[in-house]
C-alpha positions as CSV (number, residue, x, y, z in Angstrom):
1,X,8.0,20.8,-0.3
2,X,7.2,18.8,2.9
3,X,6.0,15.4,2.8
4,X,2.2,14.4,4.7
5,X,0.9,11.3,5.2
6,X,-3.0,11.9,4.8
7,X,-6.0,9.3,5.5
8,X,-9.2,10.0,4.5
9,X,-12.4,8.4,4.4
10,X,-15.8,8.8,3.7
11,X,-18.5,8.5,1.3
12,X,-17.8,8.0,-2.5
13,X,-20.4,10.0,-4.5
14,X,-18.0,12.6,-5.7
15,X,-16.3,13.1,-2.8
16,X,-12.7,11.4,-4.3
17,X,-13.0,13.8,-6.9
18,X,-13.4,16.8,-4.2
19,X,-10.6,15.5,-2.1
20,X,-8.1,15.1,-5.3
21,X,-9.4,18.5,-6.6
22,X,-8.5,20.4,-3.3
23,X,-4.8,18.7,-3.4
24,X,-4.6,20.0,-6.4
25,X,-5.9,23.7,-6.3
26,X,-4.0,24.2,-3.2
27,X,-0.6,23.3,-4.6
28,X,-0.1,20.0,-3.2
29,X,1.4,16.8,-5.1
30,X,0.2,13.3,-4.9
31,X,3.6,11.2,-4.4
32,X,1.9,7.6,-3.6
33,X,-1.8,6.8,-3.3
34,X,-3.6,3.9,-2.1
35,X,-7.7,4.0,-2.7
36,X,-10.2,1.3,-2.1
37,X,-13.8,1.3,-2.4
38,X,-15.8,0.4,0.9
39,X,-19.3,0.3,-1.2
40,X,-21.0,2.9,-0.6
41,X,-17.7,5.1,0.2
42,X,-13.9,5.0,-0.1
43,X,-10.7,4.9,2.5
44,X,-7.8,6.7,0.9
45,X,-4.0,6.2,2.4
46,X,-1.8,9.2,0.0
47,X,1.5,10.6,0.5
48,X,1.5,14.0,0.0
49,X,4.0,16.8,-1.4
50,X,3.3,20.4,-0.5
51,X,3.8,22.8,2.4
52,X,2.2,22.8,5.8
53,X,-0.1,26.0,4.7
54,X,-1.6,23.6,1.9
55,X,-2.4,20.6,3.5
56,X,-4.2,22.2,6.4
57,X,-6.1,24.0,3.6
58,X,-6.9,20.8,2.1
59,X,-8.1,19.6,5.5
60,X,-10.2,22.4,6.5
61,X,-12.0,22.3,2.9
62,X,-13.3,18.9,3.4
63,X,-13.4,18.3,7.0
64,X,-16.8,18.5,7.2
65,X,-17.4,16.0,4.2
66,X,-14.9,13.4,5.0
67,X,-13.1,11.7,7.4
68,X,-9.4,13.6,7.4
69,X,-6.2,13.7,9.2
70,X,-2.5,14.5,7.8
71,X,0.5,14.3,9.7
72,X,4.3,15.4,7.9
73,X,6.9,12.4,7.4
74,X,9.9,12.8,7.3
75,X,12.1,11.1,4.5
76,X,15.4,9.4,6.1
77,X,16.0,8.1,2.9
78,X,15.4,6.8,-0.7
79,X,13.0,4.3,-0.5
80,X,14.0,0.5,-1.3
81,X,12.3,-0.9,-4.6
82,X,10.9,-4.0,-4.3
83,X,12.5,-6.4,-6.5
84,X,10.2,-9.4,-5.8
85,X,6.6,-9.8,-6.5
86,X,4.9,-12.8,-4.4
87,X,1.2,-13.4,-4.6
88,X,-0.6,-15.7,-2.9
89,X,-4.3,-16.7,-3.4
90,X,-7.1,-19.1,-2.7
91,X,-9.2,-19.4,0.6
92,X,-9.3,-16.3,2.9
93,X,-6.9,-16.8,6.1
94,X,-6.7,-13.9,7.9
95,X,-2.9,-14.7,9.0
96,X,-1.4,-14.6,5.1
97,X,-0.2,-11.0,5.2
98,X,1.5,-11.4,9.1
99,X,2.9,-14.6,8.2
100,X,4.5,-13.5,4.6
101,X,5.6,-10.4,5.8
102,X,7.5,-12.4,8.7
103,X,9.1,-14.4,6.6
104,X,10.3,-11.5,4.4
105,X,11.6,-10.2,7.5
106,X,13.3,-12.8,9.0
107,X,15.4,-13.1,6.3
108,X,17.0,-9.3,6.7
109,X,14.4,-7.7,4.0
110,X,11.5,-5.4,3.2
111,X,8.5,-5.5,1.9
112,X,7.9,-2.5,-0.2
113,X,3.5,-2.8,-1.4
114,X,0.8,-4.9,-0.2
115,X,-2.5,-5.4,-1.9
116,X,-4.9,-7.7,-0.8
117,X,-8.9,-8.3,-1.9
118,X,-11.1,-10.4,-0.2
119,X,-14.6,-11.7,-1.9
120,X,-16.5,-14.1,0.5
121,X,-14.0,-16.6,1.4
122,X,-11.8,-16.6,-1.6
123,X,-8.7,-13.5,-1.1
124,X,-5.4,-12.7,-3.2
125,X,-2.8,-10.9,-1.5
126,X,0.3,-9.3,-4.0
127,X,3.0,-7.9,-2.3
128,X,6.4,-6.6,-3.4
129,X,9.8,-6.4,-1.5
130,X,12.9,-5.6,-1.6
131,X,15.2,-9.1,-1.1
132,X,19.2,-8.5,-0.6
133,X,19.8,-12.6,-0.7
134,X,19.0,-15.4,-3.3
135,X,15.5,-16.0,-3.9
136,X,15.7,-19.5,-2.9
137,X,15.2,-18.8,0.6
138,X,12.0,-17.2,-0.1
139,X,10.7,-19.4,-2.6
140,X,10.9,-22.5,0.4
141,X,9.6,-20.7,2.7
142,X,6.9,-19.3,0.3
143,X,6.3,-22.9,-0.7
144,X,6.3,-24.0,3.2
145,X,3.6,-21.2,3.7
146,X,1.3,-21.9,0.9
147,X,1.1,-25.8,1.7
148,X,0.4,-24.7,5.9
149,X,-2.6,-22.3,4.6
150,X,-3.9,-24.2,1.8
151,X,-3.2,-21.5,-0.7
152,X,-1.2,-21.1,-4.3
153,X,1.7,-19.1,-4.3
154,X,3.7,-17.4,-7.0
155,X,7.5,-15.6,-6.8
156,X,9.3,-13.6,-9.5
157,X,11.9,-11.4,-9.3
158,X,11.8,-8.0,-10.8
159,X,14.4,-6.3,-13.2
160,X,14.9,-2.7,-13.1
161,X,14.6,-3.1,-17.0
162,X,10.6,-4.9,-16.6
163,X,9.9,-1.5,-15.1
164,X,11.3,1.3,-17.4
């Protein structure tokens, strides 16, 4: 089986269902999924197992429904778990995910999952990544961060053992 990324989006009145259904009935495997209602529809970000054959099927049954596009990806390796989890949360700033993610980066590591929800002017942005160093460097930085933007902050690390 080949991996897809696939974005959809359109309206939610049964359509997830439809769009989850055809993956299914045309042999295709969800491997990771990211859905968020928009109101009155959805956007959908899913990583897809299956062959070439099935996605297009999958396309061409909803294309006139939803908002679809899929394009194959190709794995160049086993994907790094994140072994931190960092929220942050308080007034909305637009520049919390780019500025967290920088400093993930700038100290040689990855960042793994991002949520974020905003209500009105309050947001809380989670995020996971993988960290090869001590977690003090993050944790300043983090602190740094939260004091510039006004926002709370929280770091743990996360054992392989918390998961299972």
């Amino acid at each position: 089986m080949k991996r897809y990324a696939l974005v959809a989006f359109g309206p939610g009145r049964g359509e997830i269902g439809e769009l989850f259904r055809s993956l299914n009935e045309n042999g295709c495997t969800v491997d990771s999924c990211l859905l968020t209602s928009t109101g009155n529809g959805f956007s959908a970000a899913i990583l897809v197992l299956g062959g070439k054959n099935s996605v297009s099927k999958t396309i061409k049954d909803l294309k006139n429904r939803l908002v679809i596009k899929a394009s194959p990806v190709e794995k160049d390796g086993p994907a790094l778990p994140g072994n931190l989890q960092i929220t942050m949360y308080g007034p909305n700033r637009p520049e919390t995910i780019a500025l967290l993610s920088l400093i993930i980066s700038s100290e040689k590591g990855e960042v793994t999952e991002i949520e974020s929800k905003s209500i009105g002017d309050m947001s809380v942005v989670a995020m996971q990544a993988w960290y090869p160093g001590k977690t003090a460097i993050i944790r300043a930085s983090l602190k740094e961060l939260s004091k510039k933007l006004g926002l709370k902050s929280s770091i743990e690390r996360i054992r392989t053992e918390d998961l299972l």
